[in-house]
C-alpha positions as CSV (number, residue, x, y, z in Angstrom):
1,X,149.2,-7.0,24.8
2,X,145.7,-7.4,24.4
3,X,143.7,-10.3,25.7
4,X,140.5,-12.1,23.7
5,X,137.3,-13.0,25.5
6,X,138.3,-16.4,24.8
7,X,141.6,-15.8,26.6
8,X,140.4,-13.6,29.7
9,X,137.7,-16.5,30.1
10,X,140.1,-19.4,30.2
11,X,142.2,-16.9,32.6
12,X,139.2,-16.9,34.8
13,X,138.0,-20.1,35.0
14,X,141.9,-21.2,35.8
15,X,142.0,-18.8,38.3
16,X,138.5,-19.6,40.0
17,X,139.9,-23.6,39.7
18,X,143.3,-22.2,41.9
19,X,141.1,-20.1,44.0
20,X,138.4,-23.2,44.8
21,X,141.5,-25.7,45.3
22,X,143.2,-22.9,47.6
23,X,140.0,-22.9,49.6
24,X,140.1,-26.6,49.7
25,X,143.4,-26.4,51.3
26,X,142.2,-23.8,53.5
27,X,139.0,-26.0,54.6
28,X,141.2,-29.0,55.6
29,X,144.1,-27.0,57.0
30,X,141.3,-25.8,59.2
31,X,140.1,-29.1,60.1
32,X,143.0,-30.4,60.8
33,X,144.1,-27.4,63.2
34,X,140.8,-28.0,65.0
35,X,141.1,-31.7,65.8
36,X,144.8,-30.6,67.1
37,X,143.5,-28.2,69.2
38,X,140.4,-29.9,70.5
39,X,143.4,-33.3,71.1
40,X,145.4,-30.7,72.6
41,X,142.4,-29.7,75.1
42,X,141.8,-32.8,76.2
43,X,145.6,-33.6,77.0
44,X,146.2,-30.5,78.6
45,X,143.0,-29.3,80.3
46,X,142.2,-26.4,78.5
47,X,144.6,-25.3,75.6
48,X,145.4,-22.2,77.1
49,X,149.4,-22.1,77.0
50,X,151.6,-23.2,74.2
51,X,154.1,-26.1,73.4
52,X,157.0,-24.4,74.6
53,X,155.2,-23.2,78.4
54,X,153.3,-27.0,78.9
55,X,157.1,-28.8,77.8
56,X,159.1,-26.2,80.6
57,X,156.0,-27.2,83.1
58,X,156.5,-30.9,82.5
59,X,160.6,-30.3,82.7
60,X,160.1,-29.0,86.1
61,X,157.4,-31.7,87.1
62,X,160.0,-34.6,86.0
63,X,162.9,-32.7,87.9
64,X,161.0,-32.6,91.2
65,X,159.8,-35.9,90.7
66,X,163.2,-37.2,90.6
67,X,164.4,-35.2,93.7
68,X,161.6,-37.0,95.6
69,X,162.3,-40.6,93.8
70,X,165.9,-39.9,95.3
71,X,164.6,-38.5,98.8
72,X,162.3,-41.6,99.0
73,X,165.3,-44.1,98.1
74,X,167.1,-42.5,101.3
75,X,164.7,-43.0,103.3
76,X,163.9,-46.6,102.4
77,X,167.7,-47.4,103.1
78,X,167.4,-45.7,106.3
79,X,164.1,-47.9,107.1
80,X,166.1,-50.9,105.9
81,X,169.0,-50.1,108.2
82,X,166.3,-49.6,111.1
83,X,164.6,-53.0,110.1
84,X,167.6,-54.7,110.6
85,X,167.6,-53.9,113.9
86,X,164.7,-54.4,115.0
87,X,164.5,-57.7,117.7
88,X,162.3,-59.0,115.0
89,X,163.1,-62.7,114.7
90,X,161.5,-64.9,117.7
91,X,161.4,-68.4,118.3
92,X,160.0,-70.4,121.1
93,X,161.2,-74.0,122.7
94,X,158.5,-75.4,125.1
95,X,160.1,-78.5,127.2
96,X,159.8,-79.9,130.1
97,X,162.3,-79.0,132.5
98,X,161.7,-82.0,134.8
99,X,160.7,-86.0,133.7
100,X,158.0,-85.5,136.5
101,X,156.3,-82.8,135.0
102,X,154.1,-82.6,132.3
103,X,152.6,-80.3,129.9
104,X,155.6,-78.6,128.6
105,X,155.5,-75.5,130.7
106,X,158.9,-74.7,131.0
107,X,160.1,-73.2,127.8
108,X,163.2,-70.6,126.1
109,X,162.3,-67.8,123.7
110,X,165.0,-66.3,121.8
111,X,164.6,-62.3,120.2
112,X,167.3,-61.6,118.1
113,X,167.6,-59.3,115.0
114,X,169.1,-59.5,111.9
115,X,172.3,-59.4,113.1
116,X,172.1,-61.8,115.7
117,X,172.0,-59.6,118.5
118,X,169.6,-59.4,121.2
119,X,168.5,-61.9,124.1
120,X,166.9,-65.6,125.2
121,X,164.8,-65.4,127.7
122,X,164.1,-69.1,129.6
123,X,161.1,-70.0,132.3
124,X,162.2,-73.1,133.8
125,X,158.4,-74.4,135.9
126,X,158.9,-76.7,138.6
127,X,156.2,-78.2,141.2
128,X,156.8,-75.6,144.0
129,X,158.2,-72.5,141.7
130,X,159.1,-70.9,137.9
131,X,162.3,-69.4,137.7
132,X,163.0,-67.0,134.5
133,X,166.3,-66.5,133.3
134,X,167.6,-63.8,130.8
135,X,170.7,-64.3,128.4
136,X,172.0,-61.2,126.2
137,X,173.0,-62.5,122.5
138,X,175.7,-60.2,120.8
139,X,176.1,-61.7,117.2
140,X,174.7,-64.9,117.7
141,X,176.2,-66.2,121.0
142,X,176.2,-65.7,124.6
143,X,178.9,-64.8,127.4
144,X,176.9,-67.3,130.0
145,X,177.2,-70.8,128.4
146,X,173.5,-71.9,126.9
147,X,171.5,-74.4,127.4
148,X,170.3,-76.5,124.8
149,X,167.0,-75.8,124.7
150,X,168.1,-71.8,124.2
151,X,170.2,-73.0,121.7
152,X,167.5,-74.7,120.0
153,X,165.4,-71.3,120.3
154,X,168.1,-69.3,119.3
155,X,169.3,-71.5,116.1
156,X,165.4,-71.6,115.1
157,X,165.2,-67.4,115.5
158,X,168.5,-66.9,113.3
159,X,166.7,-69.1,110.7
160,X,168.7,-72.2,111.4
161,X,167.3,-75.6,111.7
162,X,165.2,-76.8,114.5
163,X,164.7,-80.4,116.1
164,X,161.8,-81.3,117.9
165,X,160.8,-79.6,120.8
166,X,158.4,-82.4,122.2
167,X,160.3,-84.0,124.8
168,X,162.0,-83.9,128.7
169,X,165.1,-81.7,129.1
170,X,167.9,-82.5,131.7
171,X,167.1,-81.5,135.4
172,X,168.9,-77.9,135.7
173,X,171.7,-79.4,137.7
174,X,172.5,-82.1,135.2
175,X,172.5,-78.7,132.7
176,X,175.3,-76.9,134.5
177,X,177.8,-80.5,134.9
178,X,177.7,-80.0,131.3
């Protein structure tokens, strides 16, 4: 078979048009690559592994990430079991222990924690002398009967509700007839 002039040019302009539209291709599969790459860069700080290496990386990165989420959850229920108790709830009744006394300078303080457990500790002030008394609180009462007033302090430190604390308690002896 025998091509014409006419024929070979036609055959070479059709295959310069396929060779200028594979170039095209080439061009913007080029481009394309290098945006990629230059995104890939940025996102992982130089480009210098592959896919496969930087998706195993971040596998082991999530996997010790979630040991310490689950280490730091341990903790946190240890703290919380700590917090509890800890004598961290404290509330104060100032009284006066005698009607011929004033300024309130007797008073009860109740530290308990969460639980209800710890003590009230009372200052009774008198003319002459202060006498301090301490009371241990298991679970939110006492084995030596309690006053009022450390009642009063104890209810308030458990959350409970307080009445007013401005006013004259019963002598001590009028306390203990009760």
């Amino acid at each position: 078979m025998t091509l014409t002039s006419a024929q070979l040019t036609g055959l070479a302009v059709v295959l310069a048009v396929v060779a200028v539209a594979a170039l095209a291709l080439a061009v913007g599969s080029h481009l394309r690559l290098s945006r990629m790459r230059r995104r890939f860069t940025v996102l992982w700080g130089g480009g210098e592994t592959d896919v496969a290496t930087l998706a195993a990386g971040q596998e082991r990165r999530l996997v010790a990430l979630t040991d310490e989420v689950e280490s730091v959850r341990g903790d946190l229920g240890a703290v919380r079991r700590d917090l509890r108790q800890s004598l961290r709830n404290v509330a104060v009744v100032r009284y006066d222990a005698f009607g011929d006394m004033g300024g309130r300078l007797s008073f009860s303080c109740a530290v308990v924690d969460d639980d209800g457990d710890g003590l009230v500790i009372s200052s009774i002030h008198a003319r002459g002398e202060s006498r301090t008394y301490a009371k241990g609180i298991v679970r939110g009462s006492s084995e030596i009967t309690l006053t009022p007033e450390e009642q009063e302090a104890l209810s308030a430190a458990r959350g409970g509700p307080v009445r007013s604390t401005t006013r004259t308690a019963a002598p001590p002896a009028a306390r203990e007839r009760r």
